[in-house]
N, C-alpha and C positions, 0 to 999 in steps of 0.2 A: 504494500500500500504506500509505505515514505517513496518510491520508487515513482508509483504514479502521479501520487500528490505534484513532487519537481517534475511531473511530465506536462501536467493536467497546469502547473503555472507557469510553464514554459521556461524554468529555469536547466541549465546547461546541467547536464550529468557527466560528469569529469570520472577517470578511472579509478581515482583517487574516492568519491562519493559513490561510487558505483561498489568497489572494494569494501567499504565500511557497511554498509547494506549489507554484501552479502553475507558478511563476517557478523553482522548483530541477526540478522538473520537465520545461520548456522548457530551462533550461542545460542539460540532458545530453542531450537527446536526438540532437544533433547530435553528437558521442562515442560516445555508444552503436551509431547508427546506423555508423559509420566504420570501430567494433569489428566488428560484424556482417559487414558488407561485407569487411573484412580478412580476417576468418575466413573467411567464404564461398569468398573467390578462391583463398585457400589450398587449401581443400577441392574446389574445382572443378579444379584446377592439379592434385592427387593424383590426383583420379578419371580425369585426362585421359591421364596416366604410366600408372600401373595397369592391372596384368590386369584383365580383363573378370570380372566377376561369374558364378558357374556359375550355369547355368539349372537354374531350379525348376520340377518338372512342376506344372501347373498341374488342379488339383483340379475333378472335373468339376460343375457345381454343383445342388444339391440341388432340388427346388422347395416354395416357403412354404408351407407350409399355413395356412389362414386361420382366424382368430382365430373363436370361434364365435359367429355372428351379423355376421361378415364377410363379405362376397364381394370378390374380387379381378377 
């Protein structure tokens, strides 16, 4: 995203700003990832306790009509 922001205000990206990016970019993603994962097992751990979800009648389903000058 800081990537496109100096895109999107038409500021010059130099090898130098472009470098630092990708270098704070690579620092977090191991954190990030870790976060994710944390979250996840949580969520997974709930869904495992938990009632079961009520079942949704499922919708019988319609057929496409074809765009004109289409054939399916």
């Amino acid at each position: 995203m800081n990537f496109l922001v100096k895109v999107g205000l038409r500021q010059p990206i130099t090898e130098q700003v472009s470098r630092e990016l990708i270098a704070w970019a690579d620092g977090s993603k191991m954190k990030r990832a870790l976060d994710v994962l944390a979250k996840n097992s949580t969520r997974e751990e709930r869904t495992q306790t938990a009632a079961p979800e009520p079942k949704v009648p499922k919708v019988p389903e319609q057929p496409v009509a074809a765009a004109p000058g289409e054939e399916f």
